[in-house]
Every structure is written in structure tokens, then in C-alpha cells.
C-alpha positions in Angstrom: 38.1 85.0 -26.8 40.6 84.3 -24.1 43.8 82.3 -25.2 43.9 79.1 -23.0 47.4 78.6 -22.9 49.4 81.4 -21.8 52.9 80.3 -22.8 54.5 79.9 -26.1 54.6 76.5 -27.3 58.3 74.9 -26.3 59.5 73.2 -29.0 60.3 70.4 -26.7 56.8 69.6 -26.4 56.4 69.6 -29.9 59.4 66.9 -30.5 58.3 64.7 -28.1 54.1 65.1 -29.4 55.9 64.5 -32.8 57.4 61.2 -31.6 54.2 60.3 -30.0 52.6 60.4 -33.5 55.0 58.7 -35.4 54.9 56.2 -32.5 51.3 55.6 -32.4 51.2 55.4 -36.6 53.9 53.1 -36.7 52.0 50.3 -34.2 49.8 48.4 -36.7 46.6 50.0 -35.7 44.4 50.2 -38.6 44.3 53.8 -39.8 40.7 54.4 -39.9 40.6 53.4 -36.7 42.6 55.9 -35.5 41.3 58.8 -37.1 37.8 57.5 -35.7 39.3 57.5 -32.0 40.7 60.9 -33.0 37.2 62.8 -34.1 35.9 60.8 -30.6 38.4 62.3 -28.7 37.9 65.9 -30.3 34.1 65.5 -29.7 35.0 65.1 -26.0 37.2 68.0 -25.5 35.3 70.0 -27.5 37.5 71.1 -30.1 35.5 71.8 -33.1 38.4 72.9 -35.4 39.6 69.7 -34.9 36.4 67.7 -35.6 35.9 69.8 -38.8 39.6 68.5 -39.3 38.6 64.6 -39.3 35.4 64.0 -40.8 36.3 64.3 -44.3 39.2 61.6 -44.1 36.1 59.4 -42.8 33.5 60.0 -45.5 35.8 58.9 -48.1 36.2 55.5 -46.7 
């Protein structure tokens, strides 16, 4: 399998996806609702790690 990315990670990007999270956590958005728009958005782009990732956060609600 052929990396996607070709570049290292800058850790600039990394910060500032960092801040994003901590932004989007701290708005009042109910949690579960989040992590439901998460697994939706990982079905999209077809990342299955990521799906495998979120569904077990869900059942236990």
C-alpha cells in the first residue's frame, strides 16, 4: 500500500488541528453528538481505522 501523504507531518499542522479540537469540544455541543458526526464523517472518507476507532464510545451510551 502506497502512502498518501508524501511529506512528514509539520508539527504546525498538528498545533493548529490540536486547537481545532479543543475548540470544537469546548463549544457546548453535546458530546455524543460529536462523536456521531465523527464515525459519519469517517464512513464518508473511508477511513476504516477510524470508524473502528468510534463505535465503541457509541455502544456504551
Amino acid at each position: 500500500m502506497e502512502a498518501r501523504m508524501k511529506s512528514v507531518a509539520n508539527s504546525d499542522v498538528i498545533t493548529g488541528i490540536t486547537h481545532l479540537q479543543k475548540a470544537i469540544h469546548a463549544g457546548g455541543v453535546d458530546p455524543l453528538v460529536l462523536e456521531l458526526v465523527h464515525l459519519r464523517a469517517s464512513q464518508i472518507n473511508g477511513c476504516s481505522p477510524c470508524v473502528f476507532w468510534s463505535w465503541p464510545g457509541l455502544v456504551d451510551t
